[in-house]
N, CA, C and O atoms as CSV, one atom per row, in Angstrom:
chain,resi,resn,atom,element,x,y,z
A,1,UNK,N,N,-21.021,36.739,-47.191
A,1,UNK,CA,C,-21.228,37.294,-45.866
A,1,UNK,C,C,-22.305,36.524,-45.110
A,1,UNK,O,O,-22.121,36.252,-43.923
A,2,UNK,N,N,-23.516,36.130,-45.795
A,2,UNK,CA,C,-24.279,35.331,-45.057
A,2,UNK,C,C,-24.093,34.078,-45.135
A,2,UNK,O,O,-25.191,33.573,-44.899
A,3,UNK,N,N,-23.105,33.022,-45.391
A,3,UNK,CA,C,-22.358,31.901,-45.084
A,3,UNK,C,C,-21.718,32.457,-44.142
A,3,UNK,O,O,-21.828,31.914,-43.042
A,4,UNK,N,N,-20.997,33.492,-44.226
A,4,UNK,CA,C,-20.404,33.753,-42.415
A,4,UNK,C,C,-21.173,33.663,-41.255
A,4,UNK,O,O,-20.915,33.087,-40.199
A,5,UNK,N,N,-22.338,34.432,-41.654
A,5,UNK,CA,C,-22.928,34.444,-40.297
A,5,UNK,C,C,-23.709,33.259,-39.846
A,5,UNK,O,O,-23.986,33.125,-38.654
A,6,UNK,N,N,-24.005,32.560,-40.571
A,6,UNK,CA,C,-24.646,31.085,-40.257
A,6,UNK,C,C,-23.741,30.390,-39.874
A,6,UNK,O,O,-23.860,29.965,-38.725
A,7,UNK,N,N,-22.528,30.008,-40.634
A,7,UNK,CA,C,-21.807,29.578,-40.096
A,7,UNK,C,C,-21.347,29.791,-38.425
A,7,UNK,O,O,-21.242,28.829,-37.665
A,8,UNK,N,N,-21.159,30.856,-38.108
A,8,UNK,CA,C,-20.560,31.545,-36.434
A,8,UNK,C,C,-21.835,31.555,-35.750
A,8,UNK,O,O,-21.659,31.811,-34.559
A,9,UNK,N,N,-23.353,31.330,-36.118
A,9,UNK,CA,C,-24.138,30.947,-35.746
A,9,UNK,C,C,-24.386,29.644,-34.901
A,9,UNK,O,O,-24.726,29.392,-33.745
A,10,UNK,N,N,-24.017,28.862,-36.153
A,10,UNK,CA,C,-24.203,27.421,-35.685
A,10,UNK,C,C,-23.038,26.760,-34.684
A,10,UNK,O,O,-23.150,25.876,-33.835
A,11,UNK,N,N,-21.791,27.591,-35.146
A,11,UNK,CA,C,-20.835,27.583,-34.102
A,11,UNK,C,C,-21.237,27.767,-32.264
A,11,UNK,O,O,-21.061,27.018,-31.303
A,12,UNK,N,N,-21.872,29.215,-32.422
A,12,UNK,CA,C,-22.238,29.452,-30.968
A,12,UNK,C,C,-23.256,28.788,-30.309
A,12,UNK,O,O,-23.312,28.761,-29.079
A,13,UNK,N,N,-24.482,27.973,-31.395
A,13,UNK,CA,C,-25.424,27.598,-30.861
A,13,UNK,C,C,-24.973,25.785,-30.042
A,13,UNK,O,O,-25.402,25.190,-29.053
A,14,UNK,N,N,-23.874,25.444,-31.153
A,14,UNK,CA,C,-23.035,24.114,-30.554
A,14,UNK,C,C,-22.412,24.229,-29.152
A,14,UNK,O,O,-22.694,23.764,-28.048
A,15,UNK,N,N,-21.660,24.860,-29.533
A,15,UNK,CA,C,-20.940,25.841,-27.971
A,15,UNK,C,C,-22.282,25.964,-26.686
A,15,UNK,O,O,-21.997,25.529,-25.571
A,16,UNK,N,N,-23.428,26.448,-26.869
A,16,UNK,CA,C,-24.244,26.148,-26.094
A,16,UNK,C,C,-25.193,25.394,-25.512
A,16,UNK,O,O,-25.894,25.587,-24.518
A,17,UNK,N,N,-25.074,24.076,-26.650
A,17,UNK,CA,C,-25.866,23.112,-26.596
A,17,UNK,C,C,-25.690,22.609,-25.077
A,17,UNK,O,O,-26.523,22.981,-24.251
A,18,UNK,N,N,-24.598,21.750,-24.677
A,18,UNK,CA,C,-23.767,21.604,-23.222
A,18,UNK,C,C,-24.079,22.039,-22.005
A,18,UNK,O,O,-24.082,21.411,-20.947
A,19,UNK,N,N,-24.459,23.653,-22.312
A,19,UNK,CA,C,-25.350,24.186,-21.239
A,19,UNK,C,C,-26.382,24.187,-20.672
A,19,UNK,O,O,-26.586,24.276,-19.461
A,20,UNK,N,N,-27.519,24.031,-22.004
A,20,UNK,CA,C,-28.724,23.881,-21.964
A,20,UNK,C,C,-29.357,22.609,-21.465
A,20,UNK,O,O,-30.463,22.427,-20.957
A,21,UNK,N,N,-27.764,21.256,-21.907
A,21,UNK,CA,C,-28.609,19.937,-21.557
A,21,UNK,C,C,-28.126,20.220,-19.268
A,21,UNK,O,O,-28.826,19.704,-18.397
A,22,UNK,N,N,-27.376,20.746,-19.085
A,22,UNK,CA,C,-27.137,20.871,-17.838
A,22,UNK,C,C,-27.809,21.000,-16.830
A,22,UNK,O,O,-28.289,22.133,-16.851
A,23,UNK,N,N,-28.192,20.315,-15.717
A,23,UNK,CA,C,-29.518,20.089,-15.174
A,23,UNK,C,C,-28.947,21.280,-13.946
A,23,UNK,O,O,-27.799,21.686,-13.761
A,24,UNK,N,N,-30.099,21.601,-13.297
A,24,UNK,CA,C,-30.173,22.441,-11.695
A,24,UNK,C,C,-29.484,21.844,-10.800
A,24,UNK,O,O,-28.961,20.742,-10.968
A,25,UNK,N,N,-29.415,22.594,-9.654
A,25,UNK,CA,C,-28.722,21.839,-8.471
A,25,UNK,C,C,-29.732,22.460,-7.898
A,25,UNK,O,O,-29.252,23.027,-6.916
A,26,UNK,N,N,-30.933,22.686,-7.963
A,26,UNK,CA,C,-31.997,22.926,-7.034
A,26,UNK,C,C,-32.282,22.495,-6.261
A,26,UNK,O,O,-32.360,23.087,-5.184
A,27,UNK,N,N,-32.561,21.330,-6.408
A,27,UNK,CA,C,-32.414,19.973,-5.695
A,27,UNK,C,C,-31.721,19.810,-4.054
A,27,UNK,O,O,-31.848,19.005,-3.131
A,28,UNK,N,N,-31.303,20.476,-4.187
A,28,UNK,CA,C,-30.295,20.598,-2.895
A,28,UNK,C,C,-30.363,21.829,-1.865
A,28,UNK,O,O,-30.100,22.906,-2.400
A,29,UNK,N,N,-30.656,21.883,-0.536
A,29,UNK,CA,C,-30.831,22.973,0.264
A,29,UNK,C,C,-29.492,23.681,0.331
A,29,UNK,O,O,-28.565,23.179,0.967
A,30,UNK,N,N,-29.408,24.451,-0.096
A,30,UNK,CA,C,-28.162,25.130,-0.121
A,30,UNK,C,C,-27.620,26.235,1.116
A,30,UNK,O,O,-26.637,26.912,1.417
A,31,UNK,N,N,-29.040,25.888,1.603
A,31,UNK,CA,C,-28.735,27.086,3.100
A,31,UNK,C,C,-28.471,26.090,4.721
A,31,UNK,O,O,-28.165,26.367,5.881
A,32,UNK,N,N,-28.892,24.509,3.726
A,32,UNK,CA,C,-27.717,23.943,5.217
A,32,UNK,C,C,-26.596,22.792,4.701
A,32,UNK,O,O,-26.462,22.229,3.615
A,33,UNK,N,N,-26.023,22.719,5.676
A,33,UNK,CA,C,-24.667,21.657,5.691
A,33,UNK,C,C,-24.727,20.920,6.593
A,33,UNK,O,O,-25.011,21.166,7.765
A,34,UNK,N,N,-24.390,19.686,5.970
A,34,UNK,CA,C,-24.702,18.818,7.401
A,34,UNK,C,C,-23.015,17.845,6.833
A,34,UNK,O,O,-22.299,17.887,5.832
A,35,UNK,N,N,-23.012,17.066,8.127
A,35,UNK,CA,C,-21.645,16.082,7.853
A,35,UNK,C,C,-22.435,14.752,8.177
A,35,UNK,O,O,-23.440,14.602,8.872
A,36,UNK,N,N,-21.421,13.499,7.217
A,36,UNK,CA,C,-21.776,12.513,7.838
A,36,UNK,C,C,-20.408,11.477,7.416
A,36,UNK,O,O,-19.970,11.618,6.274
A,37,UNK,N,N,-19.762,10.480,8.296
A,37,UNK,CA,C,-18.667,9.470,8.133
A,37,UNK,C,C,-19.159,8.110,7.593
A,37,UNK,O,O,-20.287,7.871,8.025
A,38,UNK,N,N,-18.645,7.083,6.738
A,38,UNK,CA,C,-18.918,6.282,6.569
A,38,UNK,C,C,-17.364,5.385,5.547
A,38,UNK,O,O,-16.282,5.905,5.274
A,39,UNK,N,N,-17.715,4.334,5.296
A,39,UNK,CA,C,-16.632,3.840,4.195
A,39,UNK,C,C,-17.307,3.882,2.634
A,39,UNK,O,O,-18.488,3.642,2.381
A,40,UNK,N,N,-16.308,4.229,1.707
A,40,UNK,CA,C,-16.866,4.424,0.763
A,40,UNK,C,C,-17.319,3.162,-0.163
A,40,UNK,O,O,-16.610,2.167,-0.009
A,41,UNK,N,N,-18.198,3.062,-0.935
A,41,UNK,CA,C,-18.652,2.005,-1.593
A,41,UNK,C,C,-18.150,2.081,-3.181
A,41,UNK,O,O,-17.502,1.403,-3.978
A,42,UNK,N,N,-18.704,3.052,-3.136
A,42,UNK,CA,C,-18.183,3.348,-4.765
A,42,UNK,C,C,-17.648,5.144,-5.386
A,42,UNK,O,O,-18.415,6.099,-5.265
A,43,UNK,N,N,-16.356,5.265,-5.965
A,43,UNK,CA,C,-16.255,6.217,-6.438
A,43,UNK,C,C,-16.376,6.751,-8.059
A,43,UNK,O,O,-15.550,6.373,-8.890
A,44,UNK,N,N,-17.243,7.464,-8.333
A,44,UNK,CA,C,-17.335,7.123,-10.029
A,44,UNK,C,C,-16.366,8.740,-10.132
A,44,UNK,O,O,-16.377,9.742,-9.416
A,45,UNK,N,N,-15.641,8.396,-11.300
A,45,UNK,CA,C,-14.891,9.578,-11.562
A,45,UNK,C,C,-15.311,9.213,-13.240
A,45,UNK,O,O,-14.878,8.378,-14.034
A,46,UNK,N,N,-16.407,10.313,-13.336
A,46,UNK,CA,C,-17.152,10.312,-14.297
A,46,UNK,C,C,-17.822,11.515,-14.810
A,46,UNK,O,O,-17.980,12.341,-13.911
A,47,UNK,N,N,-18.286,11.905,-15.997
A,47,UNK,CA,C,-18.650,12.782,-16.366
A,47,UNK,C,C,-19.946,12.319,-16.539
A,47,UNK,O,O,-20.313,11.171,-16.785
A,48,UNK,N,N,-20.685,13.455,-16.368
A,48,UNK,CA,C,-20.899,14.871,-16.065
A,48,UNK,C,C,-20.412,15.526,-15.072
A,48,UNK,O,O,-19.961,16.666,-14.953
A,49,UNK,N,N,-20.645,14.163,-13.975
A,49,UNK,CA,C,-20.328,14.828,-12.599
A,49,UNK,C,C,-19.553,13.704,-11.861
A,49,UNK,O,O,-19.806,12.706,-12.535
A,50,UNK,N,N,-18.847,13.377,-10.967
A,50,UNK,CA,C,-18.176,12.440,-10.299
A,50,UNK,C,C,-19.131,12.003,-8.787
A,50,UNK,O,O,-20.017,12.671,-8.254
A,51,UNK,N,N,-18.883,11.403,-8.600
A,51,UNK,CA,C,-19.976,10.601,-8.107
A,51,UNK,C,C,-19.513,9.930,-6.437
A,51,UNK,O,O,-18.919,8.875,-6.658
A,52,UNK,N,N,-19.573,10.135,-5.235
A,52,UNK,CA,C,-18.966,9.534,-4.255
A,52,UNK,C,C,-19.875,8.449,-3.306
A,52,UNK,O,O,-20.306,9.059,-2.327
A,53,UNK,N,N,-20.187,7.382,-3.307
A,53,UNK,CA,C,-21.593,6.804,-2.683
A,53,UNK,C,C,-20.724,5.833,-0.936
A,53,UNK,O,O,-20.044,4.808,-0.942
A,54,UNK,N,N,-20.919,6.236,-0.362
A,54,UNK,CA,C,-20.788,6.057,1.072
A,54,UNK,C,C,-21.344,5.234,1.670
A,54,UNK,O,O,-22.373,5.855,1.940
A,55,UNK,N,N,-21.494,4.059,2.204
A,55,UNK,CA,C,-22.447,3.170,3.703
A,55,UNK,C,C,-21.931,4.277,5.127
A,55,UNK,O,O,-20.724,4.332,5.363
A,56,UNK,N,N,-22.644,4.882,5.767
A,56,UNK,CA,C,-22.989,5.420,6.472
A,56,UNK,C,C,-24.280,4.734,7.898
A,56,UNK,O,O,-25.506,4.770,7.789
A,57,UNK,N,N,-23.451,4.148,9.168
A,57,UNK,CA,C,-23.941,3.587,9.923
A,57,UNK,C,C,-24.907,4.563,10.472
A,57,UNK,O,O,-24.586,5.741,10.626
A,58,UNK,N,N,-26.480,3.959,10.873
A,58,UNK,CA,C,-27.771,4.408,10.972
A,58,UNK,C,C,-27.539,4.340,12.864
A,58,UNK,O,O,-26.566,3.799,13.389
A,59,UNK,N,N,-28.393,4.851,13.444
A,59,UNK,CA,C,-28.143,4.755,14.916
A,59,UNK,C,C,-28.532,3.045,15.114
A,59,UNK,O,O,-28.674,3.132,16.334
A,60,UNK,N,N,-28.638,2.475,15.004
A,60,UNK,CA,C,-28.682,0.790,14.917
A,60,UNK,C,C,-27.727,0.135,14.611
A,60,UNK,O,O,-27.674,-1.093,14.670
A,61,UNK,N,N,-27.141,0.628,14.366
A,61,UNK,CA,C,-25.575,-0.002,13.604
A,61,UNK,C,C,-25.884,-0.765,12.286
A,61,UNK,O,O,-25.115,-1.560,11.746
A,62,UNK,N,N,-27.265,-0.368,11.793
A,62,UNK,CA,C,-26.511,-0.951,9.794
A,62,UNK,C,C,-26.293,0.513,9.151
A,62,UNK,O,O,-26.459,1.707,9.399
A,63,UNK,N,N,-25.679,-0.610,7.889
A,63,UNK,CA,C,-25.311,0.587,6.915
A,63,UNK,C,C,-25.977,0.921,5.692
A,63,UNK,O,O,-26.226,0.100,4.809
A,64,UNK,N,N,-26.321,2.389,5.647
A,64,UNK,CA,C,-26.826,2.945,4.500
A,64,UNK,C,C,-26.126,3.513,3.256
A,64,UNK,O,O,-25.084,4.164,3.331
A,65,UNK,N,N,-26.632,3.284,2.341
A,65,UNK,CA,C,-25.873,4.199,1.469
A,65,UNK,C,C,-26.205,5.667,1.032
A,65,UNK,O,O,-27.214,5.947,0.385
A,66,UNK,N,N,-25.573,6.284,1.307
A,66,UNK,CA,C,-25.818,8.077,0.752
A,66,UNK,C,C,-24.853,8.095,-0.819
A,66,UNK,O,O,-23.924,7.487,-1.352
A,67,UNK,N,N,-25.498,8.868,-0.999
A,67,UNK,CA,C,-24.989,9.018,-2.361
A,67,UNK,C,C,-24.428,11.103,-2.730
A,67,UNK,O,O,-25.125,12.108,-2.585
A,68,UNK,N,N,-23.519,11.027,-3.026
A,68,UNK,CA,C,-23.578,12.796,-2.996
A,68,UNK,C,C,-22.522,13.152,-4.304
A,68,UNK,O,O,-21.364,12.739,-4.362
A,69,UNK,N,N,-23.031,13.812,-5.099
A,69,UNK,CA,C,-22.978,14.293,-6.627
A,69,UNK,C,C,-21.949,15.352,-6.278
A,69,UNK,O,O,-22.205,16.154,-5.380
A,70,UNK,N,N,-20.792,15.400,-6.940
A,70,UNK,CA,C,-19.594,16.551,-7.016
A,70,UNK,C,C,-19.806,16.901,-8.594
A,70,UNK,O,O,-20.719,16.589,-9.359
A,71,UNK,N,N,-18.701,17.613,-8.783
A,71,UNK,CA,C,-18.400,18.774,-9.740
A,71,UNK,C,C,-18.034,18.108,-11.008
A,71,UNK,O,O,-17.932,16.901,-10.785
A,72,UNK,N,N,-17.773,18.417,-12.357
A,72,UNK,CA,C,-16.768,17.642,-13.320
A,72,UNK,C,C,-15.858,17.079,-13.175
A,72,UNK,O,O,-15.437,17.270,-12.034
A,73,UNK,N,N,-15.016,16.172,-13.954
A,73,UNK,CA,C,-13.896,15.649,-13.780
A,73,UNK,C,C,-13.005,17.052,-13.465
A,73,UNK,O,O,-12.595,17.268,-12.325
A,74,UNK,N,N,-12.784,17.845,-14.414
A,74,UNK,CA,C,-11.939,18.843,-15.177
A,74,UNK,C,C,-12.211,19.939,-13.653
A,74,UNK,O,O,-11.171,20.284,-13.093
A,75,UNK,N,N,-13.130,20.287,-13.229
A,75,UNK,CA,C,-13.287,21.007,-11.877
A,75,UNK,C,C,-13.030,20.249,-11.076
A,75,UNK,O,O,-11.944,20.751,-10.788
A,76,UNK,N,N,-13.153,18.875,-10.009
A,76,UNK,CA,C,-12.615,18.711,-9.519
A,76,UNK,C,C,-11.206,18.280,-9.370
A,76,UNK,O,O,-10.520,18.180,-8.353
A,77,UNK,N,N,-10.904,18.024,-10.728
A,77,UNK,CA,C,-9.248,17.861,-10.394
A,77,UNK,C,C,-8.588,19.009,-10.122
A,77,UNK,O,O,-7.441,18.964,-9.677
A,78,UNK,N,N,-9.307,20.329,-10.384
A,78,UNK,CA,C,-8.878,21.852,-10.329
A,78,UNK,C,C,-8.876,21.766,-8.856
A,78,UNK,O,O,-7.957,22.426,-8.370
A,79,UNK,N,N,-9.826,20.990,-7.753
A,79,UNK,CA,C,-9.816,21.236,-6.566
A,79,UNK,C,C,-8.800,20.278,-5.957
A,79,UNK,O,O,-8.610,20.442,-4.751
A,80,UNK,N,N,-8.174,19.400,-6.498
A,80,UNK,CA,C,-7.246,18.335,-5.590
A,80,UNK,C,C,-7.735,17.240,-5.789
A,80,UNK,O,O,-7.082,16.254,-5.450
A,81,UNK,N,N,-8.919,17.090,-6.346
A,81,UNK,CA,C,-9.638,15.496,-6.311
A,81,UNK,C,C,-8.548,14.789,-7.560
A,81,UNK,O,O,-7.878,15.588,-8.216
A,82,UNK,N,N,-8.426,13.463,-7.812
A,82,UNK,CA,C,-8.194,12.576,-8.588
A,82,UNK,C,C,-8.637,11.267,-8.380
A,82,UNK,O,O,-9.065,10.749,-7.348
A,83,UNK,N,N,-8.383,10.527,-10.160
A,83,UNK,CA,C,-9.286,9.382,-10.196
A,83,UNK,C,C,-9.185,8.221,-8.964
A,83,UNK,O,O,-9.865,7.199,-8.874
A,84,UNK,N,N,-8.022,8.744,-7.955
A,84,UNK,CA,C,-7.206,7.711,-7.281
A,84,UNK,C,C,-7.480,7.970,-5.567
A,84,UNK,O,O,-7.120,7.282,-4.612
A,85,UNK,N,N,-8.206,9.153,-5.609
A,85,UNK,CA,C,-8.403,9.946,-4.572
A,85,UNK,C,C,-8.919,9.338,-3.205
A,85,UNK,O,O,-8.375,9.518,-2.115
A,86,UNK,N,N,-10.275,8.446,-3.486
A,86,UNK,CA,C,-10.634,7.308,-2.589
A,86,UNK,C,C,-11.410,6.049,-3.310
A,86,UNK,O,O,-11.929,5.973,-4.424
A,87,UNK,N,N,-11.290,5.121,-2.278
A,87,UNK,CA,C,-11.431,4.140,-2.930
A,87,UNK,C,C,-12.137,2.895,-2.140
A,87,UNK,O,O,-11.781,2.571,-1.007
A,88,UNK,N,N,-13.151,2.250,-2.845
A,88,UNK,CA,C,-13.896,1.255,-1.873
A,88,UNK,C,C,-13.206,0.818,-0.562
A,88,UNK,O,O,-12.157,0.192,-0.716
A,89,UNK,N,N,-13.609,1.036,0.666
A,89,UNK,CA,C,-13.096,0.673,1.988
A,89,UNK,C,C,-12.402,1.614,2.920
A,89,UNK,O,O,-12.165,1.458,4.118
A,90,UNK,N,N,-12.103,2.693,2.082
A,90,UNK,CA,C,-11.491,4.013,2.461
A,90,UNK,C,C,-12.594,5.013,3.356
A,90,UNK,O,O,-13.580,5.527,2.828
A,91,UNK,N,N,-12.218,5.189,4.856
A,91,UNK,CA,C,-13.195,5.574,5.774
A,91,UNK,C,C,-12.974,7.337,5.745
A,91,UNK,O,O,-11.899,7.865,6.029
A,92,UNK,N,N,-14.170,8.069,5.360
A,92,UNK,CA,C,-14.220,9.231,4.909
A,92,UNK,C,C,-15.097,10.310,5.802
A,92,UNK,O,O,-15.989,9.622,6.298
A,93,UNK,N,N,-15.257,11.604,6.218
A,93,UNK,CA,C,-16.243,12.340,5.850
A,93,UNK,C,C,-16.840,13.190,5.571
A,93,UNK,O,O,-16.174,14.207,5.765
A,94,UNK,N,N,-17.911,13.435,5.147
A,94,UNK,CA,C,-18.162,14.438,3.664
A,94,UNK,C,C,-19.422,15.352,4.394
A,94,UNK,O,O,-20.341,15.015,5.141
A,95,UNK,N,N,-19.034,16.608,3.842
A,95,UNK,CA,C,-19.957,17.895,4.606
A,95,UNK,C,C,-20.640,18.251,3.496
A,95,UNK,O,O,-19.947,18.765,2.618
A,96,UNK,N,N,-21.855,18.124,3.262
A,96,UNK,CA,C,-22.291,18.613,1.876
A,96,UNK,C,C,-23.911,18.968,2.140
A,96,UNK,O,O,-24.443,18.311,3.035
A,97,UNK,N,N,-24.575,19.758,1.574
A,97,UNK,CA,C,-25.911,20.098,1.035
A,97,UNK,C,C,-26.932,19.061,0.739
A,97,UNK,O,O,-26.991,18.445,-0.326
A,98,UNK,N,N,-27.734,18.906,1.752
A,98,UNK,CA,C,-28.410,17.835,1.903
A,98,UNK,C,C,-29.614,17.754,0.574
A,98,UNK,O,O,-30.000,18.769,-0.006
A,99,UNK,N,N,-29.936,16.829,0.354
A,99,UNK,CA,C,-31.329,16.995,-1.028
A,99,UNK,C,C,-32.693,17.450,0.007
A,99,UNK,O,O,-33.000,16.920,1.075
A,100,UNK,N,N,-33.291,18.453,-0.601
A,100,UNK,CA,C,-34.708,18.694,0.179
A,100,UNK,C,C,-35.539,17.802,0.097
A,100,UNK,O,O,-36.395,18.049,0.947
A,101,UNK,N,N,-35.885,16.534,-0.657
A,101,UNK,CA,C,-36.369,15.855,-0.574
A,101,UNK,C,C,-36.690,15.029,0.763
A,101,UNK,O,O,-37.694,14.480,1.217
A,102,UNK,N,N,-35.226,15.220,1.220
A,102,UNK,CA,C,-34.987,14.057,2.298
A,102,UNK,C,C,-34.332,12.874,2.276
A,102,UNK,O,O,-34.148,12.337,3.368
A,103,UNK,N,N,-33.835,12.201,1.059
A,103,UNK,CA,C,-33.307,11.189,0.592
A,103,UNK,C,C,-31.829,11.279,1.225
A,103,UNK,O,O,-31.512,12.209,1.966
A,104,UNK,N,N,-30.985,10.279,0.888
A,104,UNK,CA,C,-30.101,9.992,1.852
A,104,UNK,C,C,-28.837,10.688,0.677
A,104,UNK,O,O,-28.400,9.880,-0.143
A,105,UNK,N,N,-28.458,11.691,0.637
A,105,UNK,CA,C,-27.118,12.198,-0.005
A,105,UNK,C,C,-27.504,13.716,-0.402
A,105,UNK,O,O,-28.445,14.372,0.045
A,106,UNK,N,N,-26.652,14.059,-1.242
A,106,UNK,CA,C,-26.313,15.544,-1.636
A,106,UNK,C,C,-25.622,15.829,-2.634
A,106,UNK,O,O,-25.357,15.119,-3.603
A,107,UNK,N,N,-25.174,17.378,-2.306
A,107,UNK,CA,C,-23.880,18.060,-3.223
A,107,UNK,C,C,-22.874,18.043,-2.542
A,107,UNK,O,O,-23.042,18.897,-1.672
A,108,UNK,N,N,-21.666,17.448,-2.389
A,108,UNK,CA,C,-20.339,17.414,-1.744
A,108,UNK,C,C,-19.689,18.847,-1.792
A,108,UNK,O,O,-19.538,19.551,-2.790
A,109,UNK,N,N,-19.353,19.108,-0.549
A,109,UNK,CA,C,-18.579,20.603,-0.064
A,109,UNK,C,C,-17.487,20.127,0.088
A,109,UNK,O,O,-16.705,20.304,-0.846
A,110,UNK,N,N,-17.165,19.621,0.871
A,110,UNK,CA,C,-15.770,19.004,1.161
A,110,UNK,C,C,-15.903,17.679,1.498
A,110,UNK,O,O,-16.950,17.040,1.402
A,111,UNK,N,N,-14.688,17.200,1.952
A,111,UNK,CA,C,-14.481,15.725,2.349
A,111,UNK,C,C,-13.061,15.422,3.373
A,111,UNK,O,O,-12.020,15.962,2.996
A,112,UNK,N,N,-13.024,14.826,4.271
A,112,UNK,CA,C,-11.666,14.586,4.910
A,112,UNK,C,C,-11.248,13.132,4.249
A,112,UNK,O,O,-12.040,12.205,4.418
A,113,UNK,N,N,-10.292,12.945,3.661
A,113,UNK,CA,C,-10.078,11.622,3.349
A,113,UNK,C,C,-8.909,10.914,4.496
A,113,UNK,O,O,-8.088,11.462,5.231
A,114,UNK,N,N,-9.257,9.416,4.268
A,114,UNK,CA,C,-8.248,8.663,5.317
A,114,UNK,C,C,-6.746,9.330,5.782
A,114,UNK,O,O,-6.266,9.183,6.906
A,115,UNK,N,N,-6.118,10.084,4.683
A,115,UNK,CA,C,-5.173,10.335,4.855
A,115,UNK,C,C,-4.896,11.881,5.700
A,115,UNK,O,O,-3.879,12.573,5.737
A,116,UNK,N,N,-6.338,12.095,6.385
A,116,UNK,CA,C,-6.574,13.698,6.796
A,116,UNK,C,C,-6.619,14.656,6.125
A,116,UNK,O,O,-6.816,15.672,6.790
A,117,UNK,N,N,-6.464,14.919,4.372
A,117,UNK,CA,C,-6.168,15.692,3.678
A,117,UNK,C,C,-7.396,15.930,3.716
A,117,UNK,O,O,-8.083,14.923,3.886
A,118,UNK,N,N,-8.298,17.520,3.560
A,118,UNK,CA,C,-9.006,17.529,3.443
A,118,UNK,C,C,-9.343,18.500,1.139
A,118,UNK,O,O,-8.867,19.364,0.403
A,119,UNK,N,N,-10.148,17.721,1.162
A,119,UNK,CA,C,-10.360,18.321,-0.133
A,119,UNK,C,C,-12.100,18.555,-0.390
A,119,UNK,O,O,-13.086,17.894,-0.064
A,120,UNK,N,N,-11.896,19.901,-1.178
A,120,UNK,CA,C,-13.621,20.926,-1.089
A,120,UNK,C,C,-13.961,21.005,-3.030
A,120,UNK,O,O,-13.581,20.260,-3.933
A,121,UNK,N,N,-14.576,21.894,-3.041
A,121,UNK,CA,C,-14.758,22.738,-4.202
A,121,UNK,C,C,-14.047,22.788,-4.957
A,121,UNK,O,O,-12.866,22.572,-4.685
A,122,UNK,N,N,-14.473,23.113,-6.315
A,122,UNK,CA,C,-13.356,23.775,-7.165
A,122,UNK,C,C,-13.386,25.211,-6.851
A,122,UNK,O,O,-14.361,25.885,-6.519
A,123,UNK,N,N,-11.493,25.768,-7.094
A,123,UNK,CA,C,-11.698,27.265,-6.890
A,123,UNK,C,C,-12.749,27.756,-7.916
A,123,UNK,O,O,-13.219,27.066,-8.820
A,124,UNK,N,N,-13.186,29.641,-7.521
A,124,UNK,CA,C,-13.932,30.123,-8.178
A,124,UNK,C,C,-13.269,30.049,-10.075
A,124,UNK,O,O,-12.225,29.409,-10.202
A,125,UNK,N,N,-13.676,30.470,-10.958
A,125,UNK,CA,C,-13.365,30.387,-12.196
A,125,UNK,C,C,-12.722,31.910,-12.093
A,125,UNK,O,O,-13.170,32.969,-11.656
A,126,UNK,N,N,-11.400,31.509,-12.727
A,126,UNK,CA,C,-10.592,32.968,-12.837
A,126,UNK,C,C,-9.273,32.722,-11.398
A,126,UNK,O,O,-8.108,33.113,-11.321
A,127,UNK,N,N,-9.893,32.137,-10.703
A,127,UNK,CA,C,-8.738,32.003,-9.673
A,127,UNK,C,C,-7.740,30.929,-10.175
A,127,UNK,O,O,-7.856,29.793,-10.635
A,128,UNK,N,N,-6.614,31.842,-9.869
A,128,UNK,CA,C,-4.729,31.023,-10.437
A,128,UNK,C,C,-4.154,30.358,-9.219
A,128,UNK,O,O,-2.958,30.108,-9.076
A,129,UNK,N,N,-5.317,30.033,-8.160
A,129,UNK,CA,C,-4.243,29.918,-7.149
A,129,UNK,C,C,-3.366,30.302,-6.446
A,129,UNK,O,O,-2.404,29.570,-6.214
A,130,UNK,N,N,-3.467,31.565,-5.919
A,130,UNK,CA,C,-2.817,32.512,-5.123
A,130,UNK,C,C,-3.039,32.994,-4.502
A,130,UNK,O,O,-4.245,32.870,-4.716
A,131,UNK,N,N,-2.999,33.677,-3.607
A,131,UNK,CA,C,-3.843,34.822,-2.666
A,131,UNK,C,C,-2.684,36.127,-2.103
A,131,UNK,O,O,-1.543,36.103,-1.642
A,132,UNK,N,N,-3.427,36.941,-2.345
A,132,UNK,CA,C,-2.771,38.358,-2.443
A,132,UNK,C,C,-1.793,38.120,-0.539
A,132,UNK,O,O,-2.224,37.460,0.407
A,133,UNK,N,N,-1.071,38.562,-0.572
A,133,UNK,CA,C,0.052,38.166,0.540
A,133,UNK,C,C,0.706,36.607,0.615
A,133,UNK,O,O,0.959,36.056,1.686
A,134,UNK,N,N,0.878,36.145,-0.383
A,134,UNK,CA,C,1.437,34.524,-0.200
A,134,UNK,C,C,2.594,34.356,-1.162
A,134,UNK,O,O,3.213,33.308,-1.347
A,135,UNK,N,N,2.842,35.712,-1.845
A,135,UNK,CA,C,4.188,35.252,-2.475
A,135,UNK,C,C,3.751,34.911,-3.886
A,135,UNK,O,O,4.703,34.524,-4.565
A,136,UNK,N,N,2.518,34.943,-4.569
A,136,UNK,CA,C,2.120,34.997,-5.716
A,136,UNK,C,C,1.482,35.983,-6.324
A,136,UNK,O,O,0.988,35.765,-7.430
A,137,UNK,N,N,1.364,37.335,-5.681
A,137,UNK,CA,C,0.669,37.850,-6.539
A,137,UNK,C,C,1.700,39.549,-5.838
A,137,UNK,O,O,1.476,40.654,-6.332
């Protein structure tokens, strides 16, 4: 019996390890949104988090780079994102939670991509994709 419980111990404490290394999104003012357009530079579709980094023209006309941190692979593909989604040169723009710091990027809310599609968030956890009057539920 107490090989069981150590065992389902060490089980749950593994299971939580993942969590614990998981950093804040404190970092980020969450009570504003701001937008900004630019072409994209680099897209990392990467774990922990996927990664979207933008040149974004300054009132002078050069370009900066912002940088703005999205969700998991596994959550944003839940939202529409894929590895193929955008891609260096692809003119974008992204509404997201600015860093309080002041630094140039964020947490990505949404995004309009070249093709007008617009793609956000992952749904909440537990949502199947439906909404009560649409023929699914």
């Amino acid at each position: 019996m107490n090989v069981r419980v150590i065992v389902l111990a060490a089980v749950g404490v593994a299971a939580a390890a993942p969590a614990f290394a998981h950093h804040s999104f404190a970092m980020f003012n969450r009570d504003k949104a701001t937008t900004v357009s630019g072409i994209v530079k680099e897209y990392e579709w990467t774990n922990p988090h996927v990664w979207v980094h933008v040149m974004v023209p300054e009132a002078g006309g050069k370009a900066v780079e912002w940088s703005f941190e999205m969700q998991s692979i596994a959550q944003d593909t839940r939202a529409g994102w894929r590895r193929d989604s955008v891609k260096p040169g692809d003119k974008i723009s992204v509404e997201f939670h600015p860093l309080k710091d002041g630094t140039r990027g964020g947490q990505l809310m949404s995004a309009v991509l070249p093709n007008g599609q617009r793609l956000g968030p992952p749904p909440p956890d537990g949502f199947l994709g439906v909404t009560p009057g649409d023929g699914g539920i």
